[in-house]
C-alpha positions in Angstrom: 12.7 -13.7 -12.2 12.3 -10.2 -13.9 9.1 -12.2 -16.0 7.8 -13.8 -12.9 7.6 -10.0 -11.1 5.9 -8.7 -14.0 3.1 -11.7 -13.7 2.5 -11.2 -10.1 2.0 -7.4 -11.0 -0.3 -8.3 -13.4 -2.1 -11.0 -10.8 -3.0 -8.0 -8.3 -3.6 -5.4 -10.8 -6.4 -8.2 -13.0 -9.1 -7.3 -10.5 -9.2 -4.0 -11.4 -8.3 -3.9 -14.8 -11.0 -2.1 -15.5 -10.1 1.0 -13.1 -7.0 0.5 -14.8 -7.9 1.0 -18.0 -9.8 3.9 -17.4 -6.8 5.6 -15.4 -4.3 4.8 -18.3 -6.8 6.7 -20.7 -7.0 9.8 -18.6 -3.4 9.1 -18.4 -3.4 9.4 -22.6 -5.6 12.8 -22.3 -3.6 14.4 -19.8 -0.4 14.0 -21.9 -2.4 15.2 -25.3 -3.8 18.4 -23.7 0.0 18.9 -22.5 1.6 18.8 -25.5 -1.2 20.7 -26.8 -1.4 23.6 -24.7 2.2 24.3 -25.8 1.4 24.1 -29.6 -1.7 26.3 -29.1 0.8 29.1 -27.2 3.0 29.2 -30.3 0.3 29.6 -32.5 -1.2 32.5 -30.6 2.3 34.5 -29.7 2.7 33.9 -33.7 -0.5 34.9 -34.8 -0.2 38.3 -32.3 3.2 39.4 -33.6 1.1 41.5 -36.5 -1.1 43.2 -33.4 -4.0 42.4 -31.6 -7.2 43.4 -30.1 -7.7 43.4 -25.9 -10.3 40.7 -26.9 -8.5 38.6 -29.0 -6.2 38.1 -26.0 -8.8 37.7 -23.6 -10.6 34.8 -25.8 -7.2 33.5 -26.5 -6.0 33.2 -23.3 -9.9 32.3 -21.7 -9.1 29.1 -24.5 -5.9 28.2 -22.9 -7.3 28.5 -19.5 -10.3 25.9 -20.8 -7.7 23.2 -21.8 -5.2 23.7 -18.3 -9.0 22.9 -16.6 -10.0 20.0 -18.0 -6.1 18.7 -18.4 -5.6 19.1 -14.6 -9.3 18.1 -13.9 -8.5 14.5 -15.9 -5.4 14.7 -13.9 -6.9 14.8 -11.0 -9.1 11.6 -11.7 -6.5 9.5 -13.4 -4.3 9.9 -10.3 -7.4 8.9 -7.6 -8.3 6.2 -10.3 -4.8 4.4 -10.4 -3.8 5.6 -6.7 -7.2 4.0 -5.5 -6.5 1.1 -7.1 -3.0 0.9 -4.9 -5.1 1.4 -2.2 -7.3 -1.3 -3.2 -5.0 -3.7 -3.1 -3.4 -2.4 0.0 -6.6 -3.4 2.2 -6.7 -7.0 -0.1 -3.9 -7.7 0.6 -3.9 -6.8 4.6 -7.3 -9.0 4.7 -5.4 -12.1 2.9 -2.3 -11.9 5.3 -4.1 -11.6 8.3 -6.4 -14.6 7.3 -3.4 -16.7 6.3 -1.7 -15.6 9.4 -4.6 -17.2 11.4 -4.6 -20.6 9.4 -0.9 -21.4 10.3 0.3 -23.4 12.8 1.7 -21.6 16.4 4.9 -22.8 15.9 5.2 -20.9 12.5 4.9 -17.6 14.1 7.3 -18.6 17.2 10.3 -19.9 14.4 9.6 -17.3 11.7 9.7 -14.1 15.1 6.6 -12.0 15.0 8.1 -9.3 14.5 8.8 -10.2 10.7 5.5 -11.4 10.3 4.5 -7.8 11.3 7.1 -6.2 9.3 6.0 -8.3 6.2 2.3 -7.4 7.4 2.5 -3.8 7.3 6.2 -1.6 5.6 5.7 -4.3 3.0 2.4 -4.5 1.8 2.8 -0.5 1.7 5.9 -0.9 -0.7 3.6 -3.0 -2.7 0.9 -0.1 -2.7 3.3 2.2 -4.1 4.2 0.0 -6.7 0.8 -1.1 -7.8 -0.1 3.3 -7.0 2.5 5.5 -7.4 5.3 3.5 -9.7 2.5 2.6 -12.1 1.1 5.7 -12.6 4.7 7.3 -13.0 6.6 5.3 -15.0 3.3 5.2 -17.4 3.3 8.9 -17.4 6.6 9.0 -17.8 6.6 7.0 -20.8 3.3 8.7 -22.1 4.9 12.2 -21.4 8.0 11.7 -23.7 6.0 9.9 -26.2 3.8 12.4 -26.8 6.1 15.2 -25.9 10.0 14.8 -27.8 8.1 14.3 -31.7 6.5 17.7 -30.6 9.8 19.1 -29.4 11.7 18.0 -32.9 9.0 19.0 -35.1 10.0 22.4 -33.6 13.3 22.4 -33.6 15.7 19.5 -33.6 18.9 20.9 -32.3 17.3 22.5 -29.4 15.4 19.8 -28.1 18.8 17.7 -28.3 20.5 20.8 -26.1 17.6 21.0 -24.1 17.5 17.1 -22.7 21.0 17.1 -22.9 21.4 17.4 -19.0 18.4 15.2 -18.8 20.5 11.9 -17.7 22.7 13.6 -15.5 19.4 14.7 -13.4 18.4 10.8 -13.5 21.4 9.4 -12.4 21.7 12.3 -9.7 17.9 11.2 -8.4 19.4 7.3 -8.8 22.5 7.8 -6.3 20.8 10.4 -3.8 17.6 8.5 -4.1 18.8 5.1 -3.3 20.4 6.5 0.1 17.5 8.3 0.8 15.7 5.4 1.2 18.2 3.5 2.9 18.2 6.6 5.4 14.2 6.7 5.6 14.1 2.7 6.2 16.8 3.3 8.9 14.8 6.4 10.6 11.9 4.1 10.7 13.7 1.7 12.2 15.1 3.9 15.4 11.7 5.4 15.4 10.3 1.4 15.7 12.9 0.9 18.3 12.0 4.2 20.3 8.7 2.9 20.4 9.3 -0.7 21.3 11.5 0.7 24.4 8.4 3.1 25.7 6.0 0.4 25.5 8.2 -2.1 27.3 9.0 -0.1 29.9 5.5 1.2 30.5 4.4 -2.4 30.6 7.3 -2.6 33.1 6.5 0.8 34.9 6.8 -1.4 38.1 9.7 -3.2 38.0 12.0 -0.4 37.1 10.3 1.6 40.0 10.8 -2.0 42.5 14.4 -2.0 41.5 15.2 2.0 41.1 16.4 1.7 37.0 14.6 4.7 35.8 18.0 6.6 35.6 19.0 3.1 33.4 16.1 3.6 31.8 16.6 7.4 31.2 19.6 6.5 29.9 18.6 4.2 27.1 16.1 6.3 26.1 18.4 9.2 25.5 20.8 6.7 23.3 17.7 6.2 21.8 16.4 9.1 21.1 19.6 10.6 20.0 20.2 7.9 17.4 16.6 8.7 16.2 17.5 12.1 15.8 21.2 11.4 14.1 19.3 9.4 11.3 16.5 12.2 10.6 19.4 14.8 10.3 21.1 12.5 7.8 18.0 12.1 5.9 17.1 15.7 5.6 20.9 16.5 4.5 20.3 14.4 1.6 17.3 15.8 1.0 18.9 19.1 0.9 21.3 18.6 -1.1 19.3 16.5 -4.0 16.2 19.2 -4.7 18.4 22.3 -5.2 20.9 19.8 -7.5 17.7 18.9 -9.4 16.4 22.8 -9.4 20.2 23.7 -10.5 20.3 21.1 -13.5 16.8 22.2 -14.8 17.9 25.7 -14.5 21.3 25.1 -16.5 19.4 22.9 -19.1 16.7 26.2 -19.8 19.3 28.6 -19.7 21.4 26.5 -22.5 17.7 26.4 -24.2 17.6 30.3 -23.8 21.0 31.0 -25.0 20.9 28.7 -28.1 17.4 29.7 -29.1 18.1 33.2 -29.1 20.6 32.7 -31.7 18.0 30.7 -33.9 15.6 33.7 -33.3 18.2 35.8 -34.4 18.4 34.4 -37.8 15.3 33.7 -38.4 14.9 30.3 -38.3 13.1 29.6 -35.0 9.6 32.1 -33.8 9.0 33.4 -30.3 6.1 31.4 -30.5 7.9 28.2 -31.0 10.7 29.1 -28.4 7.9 29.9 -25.8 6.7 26.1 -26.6 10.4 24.3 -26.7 10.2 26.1 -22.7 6.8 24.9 -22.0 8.3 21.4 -23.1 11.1 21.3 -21.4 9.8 22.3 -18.5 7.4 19.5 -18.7 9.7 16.9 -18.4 11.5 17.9 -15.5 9.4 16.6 -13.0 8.6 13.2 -15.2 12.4 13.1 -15.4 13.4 13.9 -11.4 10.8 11.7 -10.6 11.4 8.7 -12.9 14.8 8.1 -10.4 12.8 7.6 -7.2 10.0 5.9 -9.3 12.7 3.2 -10.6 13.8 2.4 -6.6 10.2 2.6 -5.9 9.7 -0.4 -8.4 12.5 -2.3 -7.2 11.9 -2.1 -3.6 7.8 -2.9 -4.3 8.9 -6.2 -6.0 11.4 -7.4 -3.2 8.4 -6.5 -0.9 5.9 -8.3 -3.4 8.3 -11.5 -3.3 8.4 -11.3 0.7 4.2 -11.1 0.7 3.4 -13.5 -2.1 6.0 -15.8 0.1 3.9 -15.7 2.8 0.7 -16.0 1.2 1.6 -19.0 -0.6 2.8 -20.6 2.7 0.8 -23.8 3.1 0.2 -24.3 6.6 1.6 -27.9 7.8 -2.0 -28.5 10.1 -4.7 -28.5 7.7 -8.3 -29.6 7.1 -8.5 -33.6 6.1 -9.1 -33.2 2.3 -12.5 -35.7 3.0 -13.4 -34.7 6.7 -15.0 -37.2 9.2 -17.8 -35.9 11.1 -17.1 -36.9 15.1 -20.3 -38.4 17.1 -22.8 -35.6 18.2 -22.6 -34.8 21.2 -19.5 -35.4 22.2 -18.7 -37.8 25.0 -15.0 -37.0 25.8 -13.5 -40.2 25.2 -9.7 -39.9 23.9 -7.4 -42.4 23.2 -3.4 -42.9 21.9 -1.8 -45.6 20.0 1.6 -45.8 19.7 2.0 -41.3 19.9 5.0 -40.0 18.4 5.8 -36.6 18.4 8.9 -35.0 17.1 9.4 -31.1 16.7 11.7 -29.8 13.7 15.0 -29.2 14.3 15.3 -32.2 17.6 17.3 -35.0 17.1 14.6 -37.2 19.6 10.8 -37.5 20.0 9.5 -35.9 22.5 6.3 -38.2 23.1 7.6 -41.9 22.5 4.8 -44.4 21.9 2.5 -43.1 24.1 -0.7 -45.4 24.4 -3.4 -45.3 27.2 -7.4 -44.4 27.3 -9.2 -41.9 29.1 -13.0 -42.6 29.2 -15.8 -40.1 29.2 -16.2 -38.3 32.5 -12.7 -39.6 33.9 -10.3 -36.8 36.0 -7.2 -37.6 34.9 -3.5 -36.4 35.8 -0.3 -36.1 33.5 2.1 -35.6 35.9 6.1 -35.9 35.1 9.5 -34.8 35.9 10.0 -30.8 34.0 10.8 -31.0 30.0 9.1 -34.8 29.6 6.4 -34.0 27.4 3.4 -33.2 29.1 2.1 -29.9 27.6 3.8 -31.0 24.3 0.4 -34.1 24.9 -2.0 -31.3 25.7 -1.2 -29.0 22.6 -1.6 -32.5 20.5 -5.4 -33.0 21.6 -5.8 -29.9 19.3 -3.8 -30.6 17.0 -1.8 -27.1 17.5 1.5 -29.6 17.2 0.8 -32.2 14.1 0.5 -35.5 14.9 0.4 -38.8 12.7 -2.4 -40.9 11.5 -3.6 -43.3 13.6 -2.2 -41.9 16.9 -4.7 -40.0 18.7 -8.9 -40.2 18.0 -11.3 -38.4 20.3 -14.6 -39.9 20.5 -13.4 -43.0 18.4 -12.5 -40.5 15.6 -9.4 -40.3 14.7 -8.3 -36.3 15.3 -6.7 -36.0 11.3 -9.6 -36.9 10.2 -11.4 -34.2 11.9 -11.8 -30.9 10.9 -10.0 -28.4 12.4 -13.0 -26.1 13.7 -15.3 -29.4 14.9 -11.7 -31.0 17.2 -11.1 -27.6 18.8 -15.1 -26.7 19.6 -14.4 -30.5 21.4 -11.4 -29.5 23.5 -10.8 -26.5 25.6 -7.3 -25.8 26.7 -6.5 -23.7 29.6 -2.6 -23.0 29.2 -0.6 -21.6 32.3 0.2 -18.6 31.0 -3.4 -17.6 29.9 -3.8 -14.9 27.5 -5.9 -12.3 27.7 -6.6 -9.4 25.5 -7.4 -5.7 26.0 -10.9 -5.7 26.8 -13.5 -6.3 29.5 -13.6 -9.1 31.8 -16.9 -10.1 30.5 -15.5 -10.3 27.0 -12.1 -12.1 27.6 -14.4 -15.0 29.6 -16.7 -15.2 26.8 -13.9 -15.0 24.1 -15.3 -18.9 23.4 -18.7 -18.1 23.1 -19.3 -14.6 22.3 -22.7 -14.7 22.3 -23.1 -16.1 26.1 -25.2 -14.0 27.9 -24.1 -12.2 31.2 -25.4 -14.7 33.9 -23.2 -17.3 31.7 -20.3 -15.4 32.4 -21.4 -14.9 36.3 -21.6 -18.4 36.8 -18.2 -19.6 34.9 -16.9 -16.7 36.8 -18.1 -18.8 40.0 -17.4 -22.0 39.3 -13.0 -20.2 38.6 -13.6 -19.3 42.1 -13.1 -15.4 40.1 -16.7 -13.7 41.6 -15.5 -12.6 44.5 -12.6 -10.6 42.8 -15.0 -9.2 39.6 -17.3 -7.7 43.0 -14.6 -5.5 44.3 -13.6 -4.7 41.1 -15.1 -0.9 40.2 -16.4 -1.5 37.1 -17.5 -5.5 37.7 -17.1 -7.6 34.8 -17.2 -4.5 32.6 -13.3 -3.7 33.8 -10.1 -3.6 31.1 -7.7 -5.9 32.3 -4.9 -3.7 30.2 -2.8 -5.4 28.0 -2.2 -8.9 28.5 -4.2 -8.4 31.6 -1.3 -6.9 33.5 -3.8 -5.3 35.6 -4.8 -8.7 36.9 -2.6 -10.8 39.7 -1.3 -14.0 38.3 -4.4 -15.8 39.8 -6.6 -13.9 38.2 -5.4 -13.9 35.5 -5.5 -17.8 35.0 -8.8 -17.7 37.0 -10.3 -15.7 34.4 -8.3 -18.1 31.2 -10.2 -21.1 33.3 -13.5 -19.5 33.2 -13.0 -18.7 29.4 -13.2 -22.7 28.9 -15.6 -23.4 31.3 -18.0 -21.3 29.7 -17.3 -23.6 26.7 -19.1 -26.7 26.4 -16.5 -28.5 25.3 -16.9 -32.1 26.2 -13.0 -32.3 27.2 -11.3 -29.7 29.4 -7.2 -29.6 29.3 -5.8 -27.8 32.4 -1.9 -27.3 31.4 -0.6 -26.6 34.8 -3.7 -24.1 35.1 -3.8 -23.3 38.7 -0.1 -23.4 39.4 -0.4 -19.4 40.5 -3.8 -20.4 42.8 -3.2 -21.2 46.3 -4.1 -24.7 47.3 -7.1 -24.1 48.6 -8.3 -22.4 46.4 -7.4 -24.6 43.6 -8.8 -27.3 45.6 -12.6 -25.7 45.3 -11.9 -25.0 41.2 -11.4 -28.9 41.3 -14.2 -29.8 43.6 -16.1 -27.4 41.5 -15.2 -28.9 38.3 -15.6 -32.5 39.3 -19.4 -31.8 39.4 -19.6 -31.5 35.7 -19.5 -35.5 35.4 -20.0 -34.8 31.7 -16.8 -33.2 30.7 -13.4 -35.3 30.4 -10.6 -33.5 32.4 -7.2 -33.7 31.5 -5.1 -32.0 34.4 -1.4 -31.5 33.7 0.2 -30.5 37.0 3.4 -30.4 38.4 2.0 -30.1 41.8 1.4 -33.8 43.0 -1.1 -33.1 45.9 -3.8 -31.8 43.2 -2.9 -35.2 41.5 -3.6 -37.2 44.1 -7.6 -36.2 43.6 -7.7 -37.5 40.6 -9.3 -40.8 39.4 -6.3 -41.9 37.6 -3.0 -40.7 36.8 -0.6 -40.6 34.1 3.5 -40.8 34.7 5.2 -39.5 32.1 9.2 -39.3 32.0 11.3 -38.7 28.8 8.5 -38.6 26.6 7.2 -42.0 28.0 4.4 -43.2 29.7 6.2 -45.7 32.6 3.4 -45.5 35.1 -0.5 -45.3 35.7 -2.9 -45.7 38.0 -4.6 -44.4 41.4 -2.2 -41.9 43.9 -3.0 -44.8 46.1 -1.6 -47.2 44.3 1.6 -45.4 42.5 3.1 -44.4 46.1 3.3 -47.9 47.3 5.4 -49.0 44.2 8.9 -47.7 43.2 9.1 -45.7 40.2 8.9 -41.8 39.0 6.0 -41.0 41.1 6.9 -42.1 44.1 10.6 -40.6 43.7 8.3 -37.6 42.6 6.1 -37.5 45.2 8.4 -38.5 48.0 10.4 -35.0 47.0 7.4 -33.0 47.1 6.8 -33.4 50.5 10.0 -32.7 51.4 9.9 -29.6 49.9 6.6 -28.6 51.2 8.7 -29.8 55.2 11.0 -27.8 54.5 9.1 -25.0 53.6 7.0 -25.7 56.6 10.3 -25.8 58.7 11.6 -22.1 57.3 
């Protein structure tokens, strides 16, 4: 497993092997000049023991000052050359999740949650950054810094630089056990911070019911629970905080005055210079912060290879609706003729199909009705017309072509679905309706907006078409709302229009017009799913559907005269509607 980290660190880092590279040999300069700046000190307090000139100080220390430039100047660039490439990959990566994102199927994101697909999106793909940024570039400086810097320190003086590190560990395994629960404290503020968040924007989506039913002090209330776990978890994290820098600051501090004490002895008898004492303290000092930092570097690495697992299992996920590997190309243009044979549709996890053998034709320019008792299949039939459930081979062709045959883009351009709960996204009116055609012009939109029976609304709206219907258009009224996801598709020309129970928030009369309206375009193939049986009953022909079955067919006309589902159905519709009537 350890191997197969190591190669996928290697996969993301190949692009930009070159930046790399070039990082990783600033990274080698840095660590010369540092070990050499130390060595040039001890030569110059050695060589100024038998007196000196003001000027020989001044050009000694104007030398020293040179190297300390360019050291921290290469510094500087080695740490924008290897952080950048974090970065790098960072907005990669971003681009690749949200394009594989797209390609799966919608029941992916509804099984998976989307809140992991977010999570996976975002806090890990920044863990990944940090490992491909910051944990590179410190554990290679790390490594660099006591490569280069420990042969320098025992050429000085052996003993001493053994004394010196000696604490060394104990500083690593301190960073190790309070860096470990720092994390788990950060991870655990961000969480109550996420869940602070989710609760405002859920209840200022909800502003109104809580007013309707008077919960604000409720809401108050949660808030405050909230708010004060939120702050419980940032005082936890800052206690560890302070208590792990002054730990670190205390072991450095006992590790240099151990070096002071000792070397003063070795001064004392002759065996060690000032010079060389000066540089042992320039050394150790060096690797305190490589040291401190090599503990939260090492959970750094760890956590950016669980997160790089979680991505790379994402990104590998082959989505179960694909492109046919050799693509048929449908008829052009498309009539609108669809057909079933013998339709079959199971969703993972049931124990029973949910379309059984479904088998009837719907010819070009036909208005058709799917009607059915609740839970028998009906929008299960629309979603299969595009393929956003799979279906087999063989069981479902549009236009005489059989729909897994068909590309992906060329069905979908073919059929536009109008689902009951239409979504629409923060943005104009104008660019939710032409969300299908983004390039429509204005008196396109105007005249889809029409035919939705939505024209009259957009006119007393202040801004017209150019309004924000707010997220999910909750500034919109139910209607309008699926008034507006209707004229999306009718600006479409899409040769086959699925309404899935699309005007079951318009009042009859007004969804009587949108149909009259429709019914005009004798070029488009409409698929109605309704539960309301009066619409139905202007269609040319419609479809009973009970159990995942197709048990009747025919004209309104002729399905009320026989026994059966629709007639049972239809019979308790209109009592309904007399006893509405009655109250």
């Amino acid at each position: 497993m350890a191997a197969f980290r190591l190669d996928l660190i290697g996969r993301y880092l190949r692009p930009h092997r070159r930046t790399v590279l070039l990082g990783a040999v600033a990274l080698v300069i840095v660590n010369v000049l540092s070990v050499t700046i130390p060595l040039e000190v001890r030569r110059i307090i050695d060589e100024l023991q038998d007196g000196f000139a003001v000027g020989d100080v001044l050009r000694q220390a104007g030398w020293i000052v040179l190297l300390a430039s360019v050291m921290g100047a290469v510094r500087l660039i080695s740490r924008q050359l290897v952080f950048g490439v974090g970065r790098q990959v960072e907005v990669e990566l971003r681009q690749k999740l949200f394009d594989q994102m797209l390609l799966q199927e919608p029941g992916w994101v509804q099984t998976t949650g989307s809140g992991e697909v977010i999570s996976r999106a975002t806090s890990d793909v920044e863990n990944v950054r940090r490992l491909l940024g910051f944990a590179v570039l410190s554990l290679t400086n790390t490594a660099l810094a006591y490569a280069f810097t420990l042969p320098a320190m025992l050429a000085i003086d052996p003993g001493l630089t053994v004394a010196a590190i000696a604490l060394y560990p104990l500083m690593l395994g301190s960073v190790r056990l309070f860096g470990g629960r720092m994390m788990r404290q950060q991870r655990r503020q961000q969480e109550e911070l996420a869940g602070l968040s989710d609760l405002i924007q859920e209840d200022l989506s909800g502003i109104a019911a809580i007013k309707i039913y008077g919960q604000e002090p409720q809401e108050q209330a949660a808030f405050q629970e909230r708010n004060r776990h939120y702050r419980d978890a940032a005082i936890r994290l800052a206690r560890t905080r302070s208590t792990l820098f002054p730990l670190l600051e205390g072991i450095s501090s006992i590790s240099l005055l151990l070096l002071l004490a000792l070397g003063s002895g070795q001064l004392e008898k002759g065996t060690l210079s000032i010079g060389g004492l000066v540089a042992l303290i320039l050394y150790v000092e060096r690797l305190v912060f490589p040291t401190a930092l090599l503990g939260f570097t090492l959970n750094t690495f760890q956590t950016g290879q669980v997160s790089l697992e979680r991505v790379e299992e994402l990104l590998t996920r082959r989505p179960r609706i694909q492109n046919p590997a050799d693509p048929q190309t449908p008829p052009q243009p498309g009539q609108g003729r669809i057909e079933a044979r013998n339709l079959h549709i199971r969703y993972d996890g049931s124990d029973r199909d949910t379309l059984c053998g479904l088998s009837f034709v719907i010819e070009p320019g036909e208005l058709v009705a799917v009607v059915g008792p609740v839970g028998c299949g009906k929008t299960t039939l629309a979603r299969a017309l595009g393929r956003m459930v799979e279906v087999g081979s063989g069981a479902l062709y549009l236009d005489r072509c059989d729909v897994t045959a068909m590309r992906l883009d060329d069905l979908r351009r073919r059929i536009a679905l109008v689902p009951q709960e239409g979504y629409l996204f923060t943005s104009s009116l104008a660019d939710n309706l032409r969300y299908g055609e983004p390039d429509a012009s204005i008196e396109a939109v105007e005249a889809a907006a029409e035919q939705a029976r939505l024209l009259d609304d957009v006119k007393g709206f202040p801004d017209g078409f150019e309004t924000l219907v707010g997220e999910r258009g909750i500034t919109l009224s139910g209607g309008q709302r699926q008034r507006t996801a209707l004229g999306r598709a009718l600006l479409m020309t899409a040769p086959v229009l699925v309404l899935d129970d699309a005007l079951a928030s318009v009042d009859n009369n007004t969804a009587a017009a949108i149909l009259a309206s429709i019914r005009q375009q004798r070029q488009r193939t409409i698929l109605m799913i309704s539960h309301q049986l009066s619409a139905a009953a202007a269609c040319d022909r419609i479809l009973v559907i009970e159990e995942g079955r197709l048990v009747q067919q025919g004209h309104h006309s002729e399905l009320v005269e026989r026994e059966g589902t629709y007639r049972r159905l239809w019979e308790r519709e209109q009592a309904a509607e007399r006893l509405e009537a009655v109250a």
